[in-house]
SEPA-487192 format. One record per residue (C-alpha): x, y, z. Coordinates in pm, 1 decimal, decimal comma, always signed. Layout:
REM residues N
pt x X&y Y&z Z
...
END
This chain:
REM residues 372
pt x -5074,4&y -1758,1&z +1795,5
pt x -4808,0&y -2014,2&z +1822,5
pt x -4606,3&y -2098,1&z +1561,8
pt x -4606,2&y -2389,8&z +1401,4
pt x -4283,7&y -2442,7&z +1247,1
pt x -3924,6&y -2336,5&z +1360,0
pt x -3662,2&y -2195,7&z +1052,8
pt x -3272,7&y -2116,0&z +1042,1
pt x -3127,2&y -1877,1&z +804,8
pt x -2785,1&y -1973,4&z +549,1
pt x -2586,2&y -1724,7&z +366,3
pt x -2472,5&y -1937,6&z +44,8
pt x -2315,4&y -1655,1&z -76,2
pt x -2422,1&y -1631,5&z -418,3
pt x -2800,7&y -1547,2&z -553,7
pt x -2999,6&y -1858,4&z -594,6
pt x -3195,7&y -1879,1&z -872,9
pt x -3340,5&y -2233,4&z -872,0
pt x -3338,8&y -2551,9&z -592,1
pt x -3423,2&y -2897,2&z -638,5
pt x -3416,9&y -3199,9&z -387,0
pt x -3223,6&y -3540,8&z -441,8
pt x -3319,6&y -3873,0&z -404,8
pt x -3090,8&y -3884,2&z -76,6
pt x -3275,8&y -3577,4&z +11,1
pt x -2927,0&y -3372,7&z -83,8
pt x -3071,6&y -2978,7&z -147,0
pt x -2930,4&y -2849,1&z -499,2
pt x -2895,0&y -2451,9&z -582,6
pt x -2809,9&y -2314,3&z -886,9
pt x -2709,4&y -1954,9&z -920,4
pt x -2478,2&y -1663,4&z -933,7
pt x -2435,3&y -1310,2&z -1115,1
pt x -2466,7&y -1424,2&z -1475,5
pt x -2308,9&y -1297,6&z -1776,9
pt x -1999,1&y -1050,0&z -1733,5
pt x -1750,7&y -1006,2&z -1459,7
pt x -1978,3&y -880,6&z -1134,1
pt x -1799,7&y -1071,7&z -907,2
pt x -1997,7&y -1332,5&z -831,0
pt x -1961,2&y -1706,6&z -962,3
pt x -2231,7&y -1860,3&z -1134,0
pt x -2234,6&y -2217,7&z -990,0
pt x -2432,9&y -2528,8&z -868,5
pt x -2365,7&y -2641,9&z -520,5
pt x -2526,9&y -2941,4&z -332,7
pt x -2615,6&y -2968,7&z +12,2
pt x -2683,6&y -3151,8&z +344,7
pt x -2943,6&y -3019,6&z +565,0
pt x -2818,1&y -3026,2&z +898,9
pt x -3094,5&y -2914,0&z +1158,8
pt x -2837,4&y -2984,0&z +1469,8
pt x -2586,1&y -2721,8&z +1374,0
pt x -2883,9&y -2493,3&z +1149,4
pt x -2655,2&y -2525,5&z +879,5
pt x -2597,2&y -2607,4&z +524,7
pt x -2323,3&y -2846,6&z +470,4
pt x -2188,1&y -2823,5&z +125,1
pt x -2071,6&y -3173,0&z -16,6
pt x -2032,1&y -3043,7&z -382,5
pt x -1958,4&y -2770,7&z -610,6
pt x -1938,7&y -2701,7&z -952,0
pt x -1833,8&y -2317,8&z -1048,9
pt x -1939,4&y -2258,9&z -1420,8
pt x -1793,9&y -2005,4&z -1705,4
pt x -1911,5&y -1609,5&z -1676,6
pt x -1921,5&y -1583,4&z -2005,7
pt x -2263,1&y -1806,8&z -2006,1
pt x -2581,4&y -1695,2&z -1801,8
pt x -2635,3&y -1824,6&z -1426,3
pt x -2880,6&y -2160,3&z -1354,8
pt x -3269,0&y -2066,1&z -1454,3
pt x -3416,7&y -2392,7&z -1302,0
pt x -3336,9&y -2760,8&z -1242,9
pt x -3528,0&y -3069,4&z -1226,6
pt x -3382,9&y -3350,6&z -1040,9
pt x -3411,0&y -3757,3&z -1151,6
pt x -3614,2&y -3929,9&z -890,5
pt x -3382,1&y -4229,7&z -867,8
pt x -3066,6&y -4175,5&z -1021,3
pt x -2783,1&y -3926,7&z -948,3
pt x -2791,3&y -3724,3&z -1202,5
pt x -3015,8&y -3389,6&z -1296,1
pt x -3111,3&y -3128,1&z -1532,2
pt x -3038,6&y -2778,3&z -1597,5
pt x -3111,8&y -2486,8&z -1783,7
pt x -2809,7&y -2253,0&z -1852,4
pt x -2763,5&y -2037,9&z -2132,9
pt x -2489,5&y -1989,8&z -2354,7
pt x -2286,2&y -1722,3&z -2366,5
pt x -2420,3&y -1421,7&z -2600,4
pt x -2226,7&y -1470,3&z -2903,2
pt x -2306,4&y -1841,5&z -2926,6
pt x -2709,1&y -1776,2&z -2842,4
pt x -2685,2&y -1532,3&z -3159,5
pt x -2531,8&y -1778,9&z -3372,1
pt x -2775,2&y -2062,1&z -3315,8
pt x -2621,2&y -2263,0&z -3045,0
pt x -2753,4&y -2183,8&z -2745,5
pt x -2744,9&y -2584,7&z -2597,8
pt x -2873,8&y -2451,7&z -2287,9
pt x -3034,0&y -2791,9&z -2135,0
pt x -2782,2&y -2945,5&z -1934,5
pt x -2709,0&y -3275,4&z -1804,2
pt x -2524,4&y -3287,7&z -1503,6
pt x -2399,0&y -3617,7&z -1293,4
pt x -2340,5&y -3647,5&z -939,7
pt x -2101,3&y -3783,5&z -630,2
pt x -2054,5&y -3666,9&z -300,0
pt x -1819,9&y -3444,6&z -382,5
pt x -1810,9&y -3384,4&z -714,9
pt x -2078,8&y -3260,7&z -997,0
pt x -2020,7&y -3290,5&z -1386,7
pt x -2145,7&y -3204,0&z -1676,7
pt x -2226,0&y -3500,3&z -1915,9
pt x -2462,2&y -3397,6&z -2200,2
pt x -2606,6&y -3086,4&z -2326,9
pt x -2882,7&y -2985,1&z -2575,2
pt x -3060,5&y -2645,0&z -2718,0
pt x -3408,0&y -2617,1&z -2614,3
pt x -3499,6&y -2273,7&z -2679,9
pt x -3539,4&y -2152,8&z -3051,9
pt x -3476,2&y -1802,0&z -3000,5
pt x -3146,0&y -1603,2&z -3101,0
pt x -3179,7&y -1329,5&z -2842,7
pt x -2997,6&y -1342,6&z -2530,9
pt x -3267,6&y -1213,6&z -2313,3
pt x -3500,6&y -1520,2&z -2385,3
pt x -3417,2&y -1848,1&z -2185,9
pt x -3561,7&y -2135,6&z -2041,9
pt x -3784,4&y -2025,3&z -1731,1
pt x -3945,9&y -2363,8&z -1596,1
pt x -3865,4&y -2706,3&z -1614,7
pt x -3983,1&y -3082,1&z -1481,6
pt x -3895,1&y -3442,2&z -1503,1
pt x -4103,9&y -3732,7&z -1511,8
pt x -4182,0&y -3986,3&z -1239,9
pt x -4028,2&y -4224,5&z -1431,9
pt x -3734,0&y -3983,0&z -1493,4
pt x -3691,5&y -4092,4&z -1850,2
pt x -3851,6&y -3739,2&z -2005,0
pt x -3808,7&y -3364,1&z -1914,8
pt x -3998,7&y -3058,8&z -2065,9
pt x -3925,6&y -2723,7&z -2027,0
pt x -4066,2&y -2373,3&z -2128,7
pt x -3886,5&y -2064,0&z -2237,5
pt x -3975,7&y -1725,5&z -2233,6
pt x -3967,0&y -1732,3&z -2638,0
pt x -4267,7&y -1966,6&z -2625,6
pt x -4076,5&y -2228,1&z -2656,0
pt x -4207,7&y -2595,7&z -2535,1
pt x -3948,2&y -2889,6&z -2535,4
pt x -4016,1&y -3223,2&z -2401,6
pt x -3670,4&y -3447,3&z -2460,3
pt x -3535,2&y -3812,2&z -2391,3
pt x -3348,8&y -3827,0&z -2080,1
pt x -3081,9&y -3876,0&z -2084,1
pt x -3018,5&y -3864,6&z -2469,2
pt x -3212,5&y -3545,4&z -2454,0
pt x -3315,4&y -3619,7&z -2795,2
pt x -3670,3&y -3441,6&z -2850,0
pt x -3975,8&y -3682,1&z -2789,2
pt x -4123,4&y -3452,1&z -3079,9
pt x -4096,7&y -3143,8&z -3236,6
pt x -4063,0&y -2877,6&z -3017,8
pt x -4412,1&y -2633,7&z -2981,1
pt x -4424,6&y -2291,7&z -2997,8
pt x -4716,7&y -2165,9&z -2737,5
pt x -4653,8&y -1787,2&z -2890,9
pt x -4613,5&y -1630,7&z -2577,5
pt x -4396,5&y -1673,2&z -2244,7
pt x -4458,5&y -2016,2&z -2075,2
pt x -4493,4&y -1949,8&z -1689,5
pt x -4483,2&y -2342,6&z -1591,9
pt x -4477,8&y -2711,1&z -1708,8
pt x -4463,9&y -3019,7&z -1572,6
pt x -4587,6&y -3381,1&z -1581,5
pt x -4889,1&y -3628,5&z -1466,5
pt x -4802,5&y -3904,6&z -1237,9
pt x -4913,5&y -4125,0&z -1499,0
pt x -4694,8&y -3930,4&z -1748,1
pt x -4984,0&y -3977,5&z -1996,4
pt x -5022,5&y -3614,5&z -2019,0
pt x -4818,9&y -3256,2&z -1992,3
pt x -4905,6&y -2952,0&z -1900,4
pt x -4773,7&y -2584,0&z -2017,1
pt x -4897,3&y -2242,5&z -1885,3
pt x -4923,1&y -1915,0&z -1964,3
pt x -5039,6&y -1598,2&z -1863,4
pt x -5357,1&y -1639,1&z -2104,1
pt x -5419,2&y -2041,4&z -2116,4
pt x -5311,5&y -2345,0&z -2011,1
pt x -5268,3&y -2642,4&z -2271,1
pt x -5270,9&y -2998,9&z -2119,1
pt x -5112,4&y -3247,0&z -2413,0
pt x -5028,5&y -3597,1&z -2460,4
pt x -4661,8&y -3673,9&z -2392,7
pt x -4683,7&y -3920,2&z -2692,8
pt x -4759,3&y -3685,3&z -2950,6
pt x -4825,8&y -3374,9&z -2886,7
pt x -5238,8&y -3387,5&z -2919,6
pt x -5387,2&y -3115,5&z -2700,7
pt x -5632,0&y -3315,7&z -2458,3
pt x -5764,8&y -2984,8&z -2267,9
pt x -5721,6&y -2628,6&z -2340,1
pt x -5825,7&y -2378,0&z -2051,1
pt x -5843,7&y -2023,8&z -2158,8
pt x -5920,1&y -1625,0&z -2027,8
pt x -5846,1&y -1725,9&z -1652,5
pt x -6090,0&y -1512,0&z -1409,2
pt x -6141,0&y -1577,2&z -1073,2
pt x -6511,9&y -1627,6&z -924,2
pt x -6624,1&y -1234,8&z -934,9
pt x -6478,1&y -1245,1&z -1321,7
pt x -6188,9&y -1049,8&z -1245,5
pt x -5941,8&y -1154,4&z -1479,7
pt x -5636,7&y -1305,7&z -1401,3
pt x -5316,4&y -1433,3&z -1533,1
pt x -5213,0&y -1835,0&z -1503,5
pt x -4844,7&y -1843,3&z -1284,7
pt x -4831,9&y -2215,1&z -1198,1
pt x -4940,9&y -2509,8&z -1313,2
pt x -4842,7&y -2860,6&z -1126,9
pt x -5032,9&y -3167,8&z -1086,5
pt x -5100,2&y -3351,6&z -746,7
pt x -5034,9&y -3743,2&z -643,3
pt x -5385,6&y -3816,7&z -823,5
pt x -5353,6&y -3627,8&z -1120,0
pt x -5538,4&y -3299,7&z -941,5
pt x -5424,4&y -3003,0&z -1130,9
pt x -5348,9&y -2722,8&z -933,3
pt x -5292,2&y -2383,1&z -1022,5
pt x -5207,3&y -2043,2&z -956,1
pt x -5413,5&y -1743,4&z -1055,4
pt x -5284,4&y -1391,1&z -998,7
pt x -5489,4&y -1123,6&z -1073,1
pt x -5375,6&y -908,2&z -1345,9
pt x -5461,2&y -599,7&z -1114,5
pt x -5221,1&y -757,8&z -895,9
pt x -5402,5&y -753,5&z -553,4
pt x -5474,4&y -1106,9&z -472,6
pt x -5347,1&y -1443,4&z -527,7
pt x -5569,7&y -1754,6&z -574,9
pt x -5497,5&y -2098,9&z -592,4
pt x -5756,7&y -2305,4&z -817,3
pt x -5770,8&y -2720,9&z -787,6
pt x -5918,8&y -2870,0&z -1107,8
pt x -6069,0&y -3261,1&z -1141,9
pt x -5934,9&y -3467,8&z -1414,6
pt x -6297,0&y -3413,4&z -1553,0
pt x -6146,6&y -3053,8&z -1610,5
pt x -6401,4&y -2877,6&z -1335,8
pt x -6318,6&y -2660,6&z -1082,5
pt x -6303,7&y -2837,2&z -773,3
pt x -6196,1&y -2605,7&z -484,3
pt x -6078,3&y -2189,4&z -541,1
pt x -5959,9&y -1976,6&z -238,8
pt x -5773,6&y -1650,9&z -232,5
pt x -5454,3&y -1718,4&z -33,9
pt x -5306,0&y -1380,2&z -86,9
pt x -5304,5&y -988,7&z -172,0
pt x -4983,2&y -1008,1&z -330,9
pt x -4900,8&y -1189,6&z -636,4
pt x -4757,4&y -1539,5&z -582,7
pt x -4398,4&y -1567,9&z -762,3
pt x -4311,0&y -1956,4&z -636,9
pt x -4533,2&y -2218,7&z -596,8
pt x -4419,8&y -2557,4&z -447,1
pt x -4631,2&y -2888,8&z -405,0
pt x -4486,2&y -3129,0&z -188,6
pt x -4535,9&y -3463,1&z +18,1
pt x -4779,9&y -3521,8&z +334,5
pt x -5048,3&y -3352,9&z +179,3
pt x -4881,5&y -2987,6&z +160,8
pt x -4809,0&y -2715,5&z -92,3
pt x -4599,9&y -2369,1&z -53,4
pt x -4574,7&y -2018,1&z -212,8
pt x -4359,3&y -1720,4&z -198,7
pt x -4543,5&y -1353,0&z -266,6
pt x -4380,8&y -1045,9&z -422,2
pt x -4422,6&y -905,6&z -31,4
pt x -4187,1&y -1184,5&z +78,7
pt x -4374,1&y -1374,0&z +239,1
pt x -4357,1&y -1761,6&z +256,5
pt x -4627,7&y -1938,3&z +299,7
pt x -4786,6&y -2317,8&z +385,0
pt x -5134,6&y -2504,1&z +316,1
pt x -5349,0&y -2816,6&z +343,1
pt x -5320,3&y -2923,7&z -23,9
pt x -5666,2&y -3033,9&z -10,9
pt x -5821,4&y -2783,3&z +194,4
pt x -5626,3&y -2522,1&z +56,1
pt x -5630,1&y -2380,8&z +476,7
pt x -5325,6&y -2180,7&z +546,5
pt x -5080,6&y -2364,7&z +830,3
pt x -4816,5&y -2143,8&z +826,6
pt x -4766,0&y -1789,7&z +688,5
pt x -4386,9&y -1651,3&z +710,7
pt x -4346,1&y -1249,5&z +654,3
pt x -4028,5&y -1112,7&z +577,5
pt x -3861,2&y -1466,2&z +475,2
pt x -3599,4&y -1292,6&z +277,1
pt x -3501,3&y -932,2&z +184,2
pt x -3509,6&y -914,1&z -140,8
pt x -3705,6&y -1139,3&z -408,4
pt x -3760,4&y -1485,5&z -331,1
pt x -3675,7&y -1684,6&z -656,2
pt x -3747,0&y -2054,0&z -505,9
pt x -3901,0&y -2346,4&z -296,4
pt x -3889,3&y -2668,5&z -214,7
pt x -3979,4&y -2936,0&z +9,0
pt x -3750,3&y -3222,8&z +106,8
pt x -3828,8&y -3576,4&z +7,9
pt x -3972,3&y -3642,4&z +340,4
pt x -4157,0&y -3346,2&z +383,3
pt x -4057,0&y -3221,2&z +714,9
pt x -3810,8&y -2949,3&z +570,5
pt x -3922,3&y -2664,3&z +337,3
pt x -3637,6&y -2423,4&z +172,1
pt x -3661,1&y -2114,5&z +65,6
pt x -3395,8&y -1956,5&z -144,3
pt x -3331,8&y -1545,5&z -302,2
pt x -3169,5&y -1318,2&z -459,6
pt x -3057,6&y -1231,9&z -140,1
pt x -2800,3&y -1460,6&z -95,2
pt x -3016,1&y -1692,6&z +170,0
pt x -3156,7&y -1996,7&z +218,6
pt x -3453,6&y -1993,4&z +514,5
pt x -3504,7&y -2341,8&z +651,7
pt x -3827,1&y -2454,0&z +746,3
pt x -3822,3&y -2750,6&z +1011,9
pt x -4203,5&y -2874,0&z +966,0
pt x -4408,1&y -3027,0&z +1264,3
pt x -4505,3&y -3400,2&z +1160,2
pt x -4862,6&y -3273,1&z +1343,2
pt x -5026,4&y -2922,0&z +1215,9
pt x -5276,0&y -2733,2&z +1443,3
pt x -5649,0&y -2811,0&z +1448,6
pt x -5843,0&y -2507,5&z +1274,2
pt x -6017,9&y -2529,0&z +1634,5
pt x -5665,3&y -2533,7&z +1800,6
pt x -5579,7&y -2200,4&z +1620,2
pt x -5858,2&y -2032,5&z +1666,1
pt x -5822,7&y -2127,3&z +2050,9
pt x -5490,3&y -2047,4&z +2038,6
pt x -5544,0&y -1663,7&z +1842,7
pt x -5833,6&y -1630,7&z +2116,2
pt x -5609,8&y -1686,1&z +2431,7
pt x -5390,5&y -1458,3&z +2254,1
pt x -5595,4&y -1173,3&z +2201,0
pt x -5719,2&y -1266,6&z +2543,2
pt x -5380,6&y -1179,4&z +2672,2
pt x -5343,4&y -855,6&z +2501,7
pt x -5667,9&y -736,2&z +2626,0
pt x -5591,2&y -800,3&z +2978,9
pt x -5250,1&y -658,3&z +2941,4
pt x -5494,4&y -300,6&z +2840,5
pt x -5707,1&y -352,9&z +3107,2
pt x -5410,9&y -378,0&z +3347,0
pt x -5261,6&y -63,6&z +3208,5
pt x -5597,6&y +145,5&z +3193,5
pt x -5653,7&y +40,8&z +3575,3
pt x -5276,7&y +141,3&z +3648,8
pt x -5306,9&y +468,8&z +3464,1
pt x -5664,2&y +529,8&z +3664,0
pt x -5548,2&y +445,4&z +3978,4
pt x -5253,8&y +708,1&z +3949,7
pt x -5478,3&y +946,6&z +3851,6
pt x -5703,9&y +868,2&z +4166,3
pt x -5411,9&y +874,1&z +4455,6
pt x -5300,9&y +1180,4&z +4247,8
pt x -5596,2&y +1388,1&z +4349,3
END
């Protein structure tokens, strides 16, 4: 089966924990060892994609304090130069109160600086953070969800709260906006709430996620598409399968399909009518948003957990960042194989292995023959 796509592998040299994409299509990773002295630098580094050289060029760096944590995630402004950031504080500050963990950071070509920063999470233990995080079309709002149950939504880039913060009383997996930015949406393992951005007034509640043989199943992602299709991610709480699950703004189900036997741990919608996920086996994989068909499916991206994705603006690069100190590179064809082109293409192949084990069984029966 041919493949589809071509890739080149980057050693950053420092485990990325979050990317995001700039309006000049610039790739931003945030990272590093955390807390303590292991050796590595927390930092956030941006990045040209160079397909010519397979290379990451880096244009700028910031390298930030080890007393605080390492970048959680990032959502970038989708016309200014400028982003956000979660980063706690360091331990002693989150226990007294002051944990301003959401970060405003500015942007040149060769330089990145901090310019505002603000506490979103209400919990006093340093083992809670902020663990998702998205800005508005507009780019004038971001909300974020912490592992304390914690949902902001703030001003950007006052990062004054819109309103009072929620507490969803259990870990928030994902958030993130409508196109319209009427509405928000926050998951967790057990429910997703979808809320008005104005003030707070839950619109939809979705609760005790199964899949369609009433497995049960925990929420992981939550993002909505270019018209307001929300799409999620279902992993089973057995954790043998993966399903992705496309909801109408009437709140039905319009399209399920299984896309994995391993839990999906990144999720990624992007431009040109695609979406990506990562699976706790490592693999990386591609689909037809609407179809929900697979296009491309990667195994062994990385070595060791795969902690983000992205696609460019553009959508003919996906990256793929880990723990591992990588970034894969995914150069995307601007035309994807027919389902009939694949299966013709599977069929010569299997075509070709067969005759390979006919050739071989004649060889080894012929020897046999002039041995006698």
């Amino acid at each position: 089966m041919p493949n589809p796509a071509h890739r080149y592998t980057v050693n950053v040299g420092f485990p990325v924990g979050c990317i995001g994409v700039t309006h000049e299509n610039k790739i931003v990773l945030g990272g590093g060892g955390g807390p303590g002295r292991s050796g590595v630098q927390n930092k956030l580094s941006i990045y040209s994609l160079d397909d010519s050289s397979a290379s990451l060029n880096l244009n700028a760096e910031l390298v930030l304090s080890s007393d605080e944590d390492a970048p959680t995630c990032l959502a970038m402004h989708p016309k200014d130069k400028t982003f956000v950031c979660s980063i706690n504080a360091s331990a002693a500050e989150i226990k007294q109160g002051k944990n301003q963990n959401c970060r405003l950071f500015s942007y040149t070509k060769t330089k990145i600086t901090k310019t505002k920063q603000a506490t979103c999470v209400g919990s006093t233990s340093d083992v809670d953070y902020q663990k998702c995080i998205a800005m508005s079309e507009s780019g004038k709002m971001v909300v974020g969800g912490a592992t304390d149950g914690t949902l902001s939504v703030v001003h950007v880039p006052a990062l004054r709260p819109v309103f009072p913060f929620i507490d969803a009383r259990s870990e928030i997996n994902d958030v993130g906006f409508s196109n319209d930015e009427k509405w928000l949406v926050a998951a967790t393992d057990s429910e997703l709430r979808v809320l008005s951005t104005t003030n707070a007034e839950l619109v939809r509640r979705i609760d005790d996620p199964r899949i369609s043989g009433g497995e049960r199943a925990v929420f992981r992602f939550a993002r909505f598409g270019q018209t307001n299709t929300l799409y999620t991610v279902l992993n089973t709480r057995a954790r043998n399968g993966a399903y992705i699950v496309v909801w109408s703004t009437e709140w039905v189900r319009s399209a399920m399909r299984r896309v994995s036997s391993s839990p999906i741990t990144t999720f990624a919608l992007g431009p040109r009518g695609l979406l990506a996920f990562a699976t706790a086996s490592l693999h990386v994989v591609v689909c037809d948003a609407k179809t929900l068909r697979v296009l491309l499916r990667v195994p062994a991206a990385h070595s060791f957990a795969i902690t983000a994705l992205a696609f460019d603006r553009d959508g003919k690069h996906l990256v793929s960042a880990s723990a591992d100190q990588t970034c894969q590179v995914y150069v995307l064809p601007d035309v994807w194989p027919t389902p009939l082109q694949t299966a013709v293409a599977v069929g010569r192949d299997y075509a070709q292995v067969i005759a390979i084990v006919l050739v071989l069984v004649l060889a080894v029966v012929l020897a046999l023959v002039l041995r006698r």
